[in-house]
NUKEZA-268197 format. One line per 2 residues: number of its first residue (from 1); for each residue x, y, z of N, C-alpha, C. Coordinates in steps of 0.001 Angstrom, whole numbers. Each point is the difference from the previous one (the first is absolute). Layout:
// NUKEZA-268197
NUM> X Y Z X Y Z X Y Z  ...
END
This chain:
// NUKEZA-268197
1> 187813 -149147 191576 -468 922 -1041 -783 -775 -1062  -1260 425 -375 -682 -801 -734 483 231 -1696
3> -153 -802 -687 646 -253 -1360 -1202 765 -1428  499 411 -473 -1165 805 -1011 -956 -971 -271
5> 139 -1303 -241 -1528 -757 -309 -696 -140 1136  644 -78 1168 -836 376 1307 -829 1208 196
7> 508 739 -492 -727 1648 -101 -818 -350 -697  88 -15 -1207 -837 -134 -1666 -1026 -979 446
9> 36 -750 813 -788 -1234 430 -1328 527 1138  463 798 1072 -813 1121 344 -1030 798 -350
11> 1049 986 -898 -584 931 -535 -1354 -931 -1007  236 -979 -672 -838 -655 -913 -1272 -869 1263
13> 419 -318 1079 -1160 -559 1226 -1097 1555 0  937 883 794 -1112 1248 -319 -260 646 -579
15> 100 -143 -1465 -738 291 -890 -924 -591 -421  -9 -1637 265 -1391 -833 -777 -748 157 1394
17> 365 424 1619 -1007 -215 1087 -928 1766 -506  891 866 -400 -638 949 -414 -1227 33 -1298
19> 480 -689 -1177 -1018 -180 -651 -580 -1007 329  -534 -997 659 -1500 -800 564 -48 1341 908
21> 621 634 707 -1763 1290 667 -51 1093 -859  698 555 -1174 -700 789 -682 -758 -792 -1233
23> 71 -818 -14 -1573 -358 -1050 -525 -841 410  556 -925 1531 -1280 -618 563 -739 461 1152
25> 543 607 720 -210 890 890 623 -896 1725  830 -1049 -752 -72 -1481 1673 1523 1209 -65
27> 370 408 970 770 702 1071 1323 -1264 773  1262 -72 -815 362 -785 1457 1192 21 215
29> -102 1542 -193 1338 839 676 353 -253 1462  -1056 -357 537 236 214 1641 200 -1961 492
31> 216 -690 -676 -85 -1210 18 1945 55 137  -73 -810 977 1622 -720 295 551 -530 -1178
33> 1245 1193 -345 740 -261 -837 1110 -1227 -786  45 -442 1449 492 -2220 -357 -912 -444 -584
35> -939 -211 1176 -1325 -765 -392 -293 51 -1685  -481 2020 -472 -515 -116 -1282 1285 -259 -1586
37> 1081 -356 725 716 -324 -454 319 -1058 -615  -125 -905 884 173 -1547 51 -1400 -530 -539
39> -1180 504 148 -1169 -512 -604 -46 776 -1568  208 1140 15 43 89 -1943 1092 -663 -564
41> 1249 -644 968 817 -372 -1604 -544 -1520 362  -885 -803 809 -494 -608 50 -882 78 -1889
43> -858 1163 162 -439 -93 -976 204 180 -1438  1081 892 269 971 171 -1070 -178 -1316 -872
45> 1141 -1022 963 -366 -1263 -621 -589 -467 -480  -966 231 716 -1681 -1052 9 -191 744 -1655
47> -324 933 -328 -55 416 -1355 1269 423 -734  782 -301 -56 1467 -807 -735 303 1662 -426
49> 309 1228 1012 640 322 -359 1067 463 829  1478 427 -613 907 314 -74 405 1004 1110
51> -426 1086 -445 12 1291 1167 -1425 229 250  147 1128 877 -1102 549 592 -342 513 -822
53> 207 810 -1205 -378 1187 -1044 -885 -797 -1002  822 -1416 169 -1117 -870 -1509 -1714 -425 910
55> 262 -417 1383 -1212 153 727 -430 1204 323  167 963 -184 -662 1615 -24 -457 89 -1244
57> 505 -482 -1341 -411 430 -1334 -1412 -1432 47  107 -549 778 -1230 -1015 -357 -1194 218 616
59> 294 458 1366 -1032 913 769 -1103 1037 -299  1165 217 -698 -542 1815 -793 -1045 -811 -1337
61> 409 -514 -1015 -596 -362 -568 -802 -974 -712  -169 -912 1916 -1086 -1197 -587 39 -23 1549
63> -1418 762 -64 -780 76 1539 -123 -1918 360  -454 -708 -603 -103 -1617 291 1208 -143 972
65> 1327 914 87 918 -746 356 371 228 1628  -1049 1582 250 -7 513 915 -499 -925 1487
67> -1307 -993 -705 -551 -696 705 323 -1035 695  848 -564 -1422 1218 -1237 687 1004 240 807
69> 351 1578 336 1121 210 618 -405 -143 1500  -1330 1194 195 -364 42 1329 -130 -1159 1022
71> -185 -1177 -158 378 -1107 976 1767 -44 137  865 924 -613 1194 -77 230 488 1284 1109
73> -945 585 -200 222 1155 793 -934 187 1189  -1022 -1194 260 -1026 283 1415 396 -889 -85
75> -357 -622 1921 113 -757 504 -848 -1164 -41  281 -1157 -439 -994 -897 -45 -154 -1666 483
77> 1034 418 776 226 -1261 1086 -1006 -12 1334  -1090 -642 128 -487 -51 1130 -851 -1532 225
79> -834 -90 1056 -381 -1497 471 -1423 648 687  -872 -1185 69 -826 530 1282 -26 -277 1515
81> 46 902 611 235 -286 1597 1245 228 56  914 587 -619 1730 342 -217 544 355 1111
83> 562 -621 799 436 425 1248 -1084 -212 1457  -293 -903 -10 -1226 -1073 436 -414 1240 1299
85> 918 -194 467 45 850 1642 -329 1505 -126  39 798 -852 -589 1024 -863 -1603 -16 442
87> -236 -678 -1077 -1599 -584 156 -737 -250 1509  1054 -931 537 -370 -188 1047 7 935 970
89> 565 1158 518 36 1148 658 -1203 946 -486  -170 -421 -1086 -1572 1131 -609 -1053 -367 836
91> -11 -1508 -815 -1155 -705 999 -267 227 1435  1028 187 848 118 -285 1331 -36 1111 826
93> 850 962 -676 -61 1222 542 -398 1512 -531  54 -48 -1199 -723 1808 -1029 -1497 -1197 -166
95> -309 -570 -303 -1490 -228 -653 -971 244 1760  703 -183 1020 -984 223 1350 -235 1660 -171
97> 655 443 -208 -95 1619 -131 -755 420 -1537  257 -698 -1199 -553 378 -589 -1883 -813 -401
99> -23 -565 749 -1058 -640 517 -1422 1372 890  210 914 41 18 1001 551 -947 588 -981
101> 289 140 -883 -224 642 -963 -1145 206 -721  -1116 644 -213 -971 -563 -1238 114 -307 -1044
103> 482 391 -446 767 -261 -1792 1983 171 240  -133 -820 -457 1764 -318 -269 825 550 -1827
105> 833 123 -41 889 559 -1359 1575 -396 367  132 -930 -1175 1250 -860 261 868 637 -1206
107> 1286 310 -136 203 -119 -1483 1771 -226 -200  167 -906 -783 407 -407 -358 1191 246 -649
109> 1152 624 -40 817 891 -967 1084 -1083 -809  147 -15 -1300 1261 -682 -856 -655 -1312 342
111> -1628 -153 -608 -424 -1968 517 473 -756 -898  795 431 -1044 172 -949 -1223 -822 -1146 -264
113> -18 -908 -158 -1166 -751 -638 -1359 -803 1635  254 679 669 -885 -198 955 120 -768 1092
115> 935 -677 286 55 -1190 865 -188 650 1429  553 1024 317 -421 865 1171 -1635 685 276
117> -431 308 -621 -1737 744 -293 -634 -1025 447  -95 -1505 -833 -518 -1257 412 298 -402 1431
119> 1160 141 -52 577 -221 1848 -791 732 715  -281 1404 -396 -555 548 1494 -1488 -83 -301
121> -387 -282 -959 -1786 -389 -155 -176 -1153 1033  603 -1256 -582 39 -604 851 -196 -454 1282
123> 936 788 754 663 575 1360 -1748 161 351  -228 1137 -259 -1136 900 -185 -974 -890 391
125> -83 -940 -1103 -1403 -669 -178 79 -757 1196  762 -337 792 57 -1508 668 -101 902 1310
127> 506 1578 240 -375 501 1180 -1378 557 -238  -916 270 -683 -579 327 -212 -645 1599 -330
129> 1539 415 -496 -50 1521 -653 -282 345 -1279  -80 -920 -807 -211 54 -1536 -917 774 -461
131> -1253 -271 488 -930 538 -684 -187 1774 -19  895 336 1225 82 1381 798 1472 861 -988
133> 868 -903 -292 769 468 -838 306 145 -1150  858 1013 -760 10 -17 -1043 1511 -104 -495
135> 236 -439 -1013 1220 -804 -161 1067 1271 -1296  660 510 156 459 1014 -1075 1460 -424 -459
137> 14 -518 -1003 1340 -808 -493 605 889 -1172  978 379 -290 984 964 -993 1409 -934 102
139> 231 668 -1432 1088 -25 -687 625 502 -694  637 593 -702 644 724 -1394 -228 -1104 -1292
141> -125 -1658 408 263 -253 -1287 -1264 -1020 -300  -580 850 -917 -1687 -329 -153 31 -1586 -475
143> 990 -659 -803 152 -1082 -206 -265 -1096 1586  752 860 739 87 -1564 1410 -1195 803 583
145> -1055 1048 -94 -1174 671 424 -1149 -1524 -527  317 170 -1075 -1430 -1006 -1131 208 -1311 787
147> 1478 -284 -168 -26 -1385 1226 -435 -558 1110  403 1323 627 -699 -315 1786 -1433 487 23
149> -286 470 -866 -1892 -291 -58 -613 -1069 -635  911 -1084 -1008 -466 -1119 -290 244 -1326 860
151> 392 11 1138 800 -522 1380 -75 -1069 -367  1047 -510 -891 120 -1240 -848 1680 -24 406
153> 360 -844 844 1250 -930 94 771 -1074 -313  1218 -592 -373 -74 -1689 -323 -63 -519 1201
155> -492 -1090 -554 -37 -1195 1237 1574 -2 929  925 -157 -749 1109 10 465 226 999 1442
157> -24 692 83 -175 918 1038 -598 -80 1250  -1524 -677 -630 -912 -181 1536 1144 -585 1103
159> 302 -902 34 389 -776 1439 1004 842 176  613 1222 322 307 917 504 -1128 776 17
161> -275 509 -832 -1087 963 924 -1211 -497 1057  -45 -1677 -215 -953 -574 662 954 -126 2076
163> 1169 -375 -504 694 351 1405 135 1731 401  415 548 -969 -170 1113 1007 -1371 720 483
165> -797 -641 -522 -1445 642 120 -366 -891 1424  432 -1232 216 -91 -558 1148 764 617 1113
167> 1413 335 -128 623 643 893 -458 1450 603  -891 427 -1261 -236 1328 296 -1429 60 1240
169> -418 -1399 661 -849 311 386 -1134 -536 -762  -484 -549 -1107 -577 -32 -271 -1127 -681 308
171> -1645 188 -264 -759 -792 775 -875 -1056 -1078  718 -46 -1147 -663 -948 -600 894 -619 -1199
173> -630 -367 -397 1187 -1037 -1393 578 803 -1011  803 581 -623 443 807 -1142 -1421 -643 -1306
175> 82 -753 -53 -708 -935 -1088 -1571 143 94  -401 868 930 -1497 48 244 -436 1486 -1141
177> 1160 439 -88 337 1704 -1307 250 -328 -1132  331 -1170 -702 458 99 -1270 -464 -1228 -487
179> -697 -253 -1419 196 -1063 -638 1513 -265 -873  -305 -1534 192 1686 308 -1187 -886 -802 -948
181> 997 38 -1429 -371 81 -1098 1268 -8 -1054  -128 -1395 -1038 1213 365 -627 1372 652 402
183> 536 -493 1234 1002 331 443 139 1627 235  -1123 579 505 13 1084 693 -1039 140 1189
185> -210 938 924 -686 341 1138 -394 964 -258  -1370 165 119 -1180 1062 -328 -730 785 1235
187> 617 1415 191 -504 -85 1791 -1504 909 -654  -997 -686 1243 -1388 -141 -239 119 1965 -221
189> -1285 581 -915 -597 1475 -460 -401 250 1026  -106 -600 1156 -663 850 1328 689 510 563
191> 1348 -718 -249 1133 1022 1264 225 1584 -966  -214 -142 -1220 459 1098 -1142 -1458 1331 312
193> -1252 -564 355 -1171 609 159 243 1764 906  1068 -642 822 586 1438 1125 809 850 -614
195> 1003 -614 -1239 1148 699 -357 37 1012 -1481  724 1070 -56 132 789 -861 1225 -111 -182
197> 112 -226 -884 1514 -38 -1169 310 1725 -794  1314 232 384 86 1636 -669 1883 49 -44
199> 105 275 -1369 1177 653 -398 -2 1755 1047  1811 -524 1040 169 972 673 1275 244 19
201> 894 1308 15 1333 -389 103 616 994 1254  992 -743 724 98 577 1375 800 1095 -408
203> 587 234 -1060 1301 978 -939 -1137 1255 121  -1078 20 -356 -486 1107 -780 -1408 189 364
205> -848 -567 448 -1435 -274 24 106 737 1966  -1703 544 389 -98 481 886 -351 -499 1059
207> -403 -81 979 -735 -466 1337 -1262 -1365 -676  -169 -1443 243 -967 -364 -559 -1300 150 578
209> -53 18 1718 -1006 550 477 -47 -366 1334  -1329 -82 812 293 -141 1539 -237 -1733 279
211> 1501 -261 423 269 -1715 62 -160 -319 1608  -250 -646 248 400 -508 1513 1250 -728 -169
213> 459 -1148 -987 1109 -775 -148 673 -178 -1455  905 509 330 885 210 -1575 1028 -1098 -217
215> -45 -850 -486 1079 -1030 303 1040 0 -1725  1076 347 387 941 604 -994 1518 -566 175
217> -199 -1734 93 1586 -861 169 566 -259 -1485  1141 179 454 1441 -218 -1016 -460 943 -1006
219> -323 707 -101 132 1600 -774 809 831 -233  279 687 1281 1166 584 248 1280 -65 212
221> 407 -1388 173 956 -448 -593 962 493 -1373  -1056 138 -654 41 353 -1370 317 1533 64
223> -101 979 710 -167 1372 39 1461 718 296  673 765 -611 639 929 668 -549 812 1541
225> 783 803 698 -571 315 1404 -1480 1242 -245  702 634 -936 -976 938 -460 -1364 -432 -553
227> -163 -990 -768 -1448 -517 -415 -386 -871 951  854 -765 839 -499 -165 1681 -633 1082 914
229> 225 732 125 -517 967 485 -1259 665 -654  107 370 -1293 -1514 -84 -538 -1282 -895 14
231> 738 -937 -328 -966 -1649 261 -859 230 1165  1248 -143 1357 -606 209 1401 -902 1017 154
233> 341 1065 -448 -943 1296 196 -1329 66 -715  555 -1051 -652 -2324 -490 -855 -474 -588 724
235> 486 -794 588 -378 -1006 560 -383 445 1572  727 1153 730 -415 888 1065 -1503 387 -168
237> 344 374 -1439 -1335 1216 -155 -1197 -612 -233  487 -1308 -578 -1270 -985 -185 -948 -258 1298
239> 1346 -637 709 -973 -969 1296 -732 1433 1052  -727 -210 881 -858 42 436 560 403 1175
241> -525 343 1039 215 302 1618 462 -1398 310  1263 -427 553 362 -852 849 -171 -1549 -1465
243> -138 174 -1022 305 -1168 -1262 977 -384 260  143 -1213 -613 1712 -930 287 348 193 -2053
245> 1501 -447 454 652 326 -1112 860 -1250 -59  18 -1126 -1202 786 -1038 363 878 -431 -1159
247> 1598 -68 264 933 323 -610 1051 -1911 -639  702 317 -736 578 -1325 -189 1020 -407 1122
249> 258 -1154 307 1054 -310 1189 1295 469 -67  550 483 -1232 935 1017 -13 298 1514 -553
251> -1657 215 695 5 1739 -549 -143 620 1801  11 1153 -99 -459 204 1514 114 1945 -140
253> -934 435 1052 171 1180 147 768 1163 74  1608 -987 903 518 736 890 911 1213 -728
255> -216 166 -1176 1008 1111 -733 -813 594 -690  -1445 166 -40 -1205 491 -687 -35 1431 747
257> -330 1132 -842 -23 1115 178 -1441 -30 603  -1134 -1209 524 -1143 282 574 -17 -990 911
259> 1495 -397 579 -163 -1160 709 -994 624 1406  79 1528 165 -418 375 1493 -1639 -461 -116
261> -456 146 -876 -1771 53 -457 -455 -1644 408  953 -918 597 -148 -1654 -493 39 -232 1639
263> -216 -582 628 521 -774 772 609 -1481 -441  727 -1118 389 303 -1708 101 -1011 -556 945
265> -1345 -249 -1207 -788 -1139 434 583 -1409 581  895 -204 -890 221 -1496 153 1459 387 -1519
267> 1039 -420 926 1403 464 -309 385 -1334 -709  -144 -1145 159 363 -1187 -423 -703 -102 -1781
269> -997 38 397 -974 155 -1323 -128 1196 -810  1004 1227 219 -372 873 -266 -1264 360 -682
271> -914 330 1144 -1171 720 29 111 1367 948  -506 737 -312 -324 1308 642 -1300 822 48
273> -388 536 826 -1109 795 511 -105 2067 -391  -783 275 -371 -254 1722 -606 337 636 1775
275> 333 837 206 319 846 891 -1249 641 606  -744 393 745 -1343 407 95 648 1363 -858
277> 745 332 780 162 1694 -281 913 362 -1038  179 -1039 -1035 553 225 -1701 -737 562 -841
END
C-alpha cells in the first residue's frame, strides 16, 4: 500500500507533466512512466529542488528553465554509426533497393544532436545516393535541433565513431568529413547541403511526408504501448510502397497494433519493409 507522500508525490509528477503541455504545448503523457520519473527527479536535483511542485512553480514562471529541462526529458545519448551492424545491413541490403529510386527521402525521427543524420549522409555519400537524397532530421527539443545542424563534436568521441564508422562498412577514413579544431570535430557543410532540420513531435504532430526510410532507434523505448502505436502509425503513413522502417535493437514490432502492415526485413537489426498492400 503506497504511503500518502507516495501519493502526494504522484499527484505533484502529474501535475507539473500537465503544466509543461498546457503552456508549452511538449505533451509527455504518453512517455513511460519510470523512465519520466527517474529523469525529472534527476532534474529536480539538477535545479535544487525539493518536490515536484517547487519544479512546476519554476517552469511556470521562468520559461529559461523550461529549456534546461528538456535534455532531461529527450533522449540524448547517441554515437555515430551506433550499432555498427545497423549501418551495415543498410548499406548491404535496403540501399540496393533503394538505389532504385530517382529521388530518395530519408527521415530521421528523435535525431537529437545529429550523430545519426551525419551517419546516413555519409553512408549515402560513399554509395553514391547523396546527391538523390534528402535528409529530414526532427526533434522536440530545438536546443539538440541547433546542434546537429552545427555538426560540431569533441574530439574525444571520434575514435569511436571513427571505429564504428569502419565497422559499418565504411569506404573511406572518418577524418576525410571533419576538420578538428580546438579540441572539437567539425563535420564538413556539404554533408549538411542535403539536410533539413525541423522541430517534430511523435506525441502530437502529423504524417511528415512520403519517406522511403524512416530510421527511428531507441525512441520508443521511451513510449508507453499506446504512443508506440501512434509513433508506428506515422511512420506507416509516412513511408512509401514497400519503404523500410528501422527500429532500436531493443524496440521491435511484434506487439504494435500495425505490426500486420510491416513485414521482418532483417530481424537481427531490426529493420523492416512497408507491406505492398498497407
Amino acid at each position: 500500500m503506497k504511503t500518502s507522500a507516495a501519493i502526494a508525490e504522484e499527484i505533484e509528477l502529474h501535475l507539473l507533466i500537465e503544466a509543461i503541455r498546457l503552456k508549452y504545448h511538449y505533451d509527455f503523457r504518453g512517455y513511460s512512466q519510470a523512465s519520466l520519473k527517474r529523469r525529472l527527479t534527476q532534474a529536480r536535483h539538477h535545479f535544487g529542488c525539493e518536490t515536484f511542485s517547487q519544479l512546476q512553480d519554476r517552469i511556470l514562471h521562468e520559461e529559461a528553465t523550461l529549456v534546461k529541462l528538456l535534455p532531461f526529458l529527450t533522449v540524448q545519448v547517441s554515437e555515430m554509426f551506433r550499432d555498427p551492424a545497423y549501418f551495415l545491413t543498410l548499406r548491404n541490403s535496403v540501399l540496393p533497393h533503394l538505389r532504385t529510386y530517382p529521388s530518395l527521402k530519408v527521415w530521421i525521427a528523435g535525431c537529437s544532436a545529429g550523430e545519426e543524420v551525419y551517419s546516413l549522409a555519409i553512408l549515402f555519400r560513399e554509395e553514391g545516393l547523396e546527391n538523390r537524397t534528402i535528409f529530414y532530421a526532427t526533434d522536440i527539443n530545438t536546443d539538440a535541433l541547433a546542434k546537429a545542424e552545427q555538426g560540431v563534436y569533441d574530439m574525444d568521441r571520434i575514435p569511436l565513431f571513427t571505429e564504428n564508422h569502419r565497422k559499418a562498412g565504411g569506404k573511406s577514413s572518418l577524418s576525410d568529413y571533419y576538420t578538428a579544431a580546438y579540441g572539437r570535430a567539425v563535420f564538413d557543410k556539404s554533408l549538411r547541403k542535403q539536410m533539413v532540420f525541423s522541430d517534430h513531435s511523435l506525441v502530437s504532430d502529423s504524417v511528415f511526408g512520403e519517406m522511403h526510410l524512416v530510421s527511428c532507434r531507441n525512441v520508443l523505448i521511451y513510449f508507453n504501448r499506446e504512443l508506440q502505436d501512434r509513433a508506428v502509425g506515422l511512420f506507416k503513413d509516412s513511408l512509401v510502397r514497400r519503404g523500410f522502417l528501422g527500429l532500436g535493437s531493443k524496440e521491435s514490432l511484434r506487439f504494435s497494433g500495425h505490426a500486420d502492415s510491416f513485414e521482418e526485413f532483417n530481424r537481427n537489426e531490426r529493420i523492416y519493409q512497408k507491406r505492398a498492400d498497407a
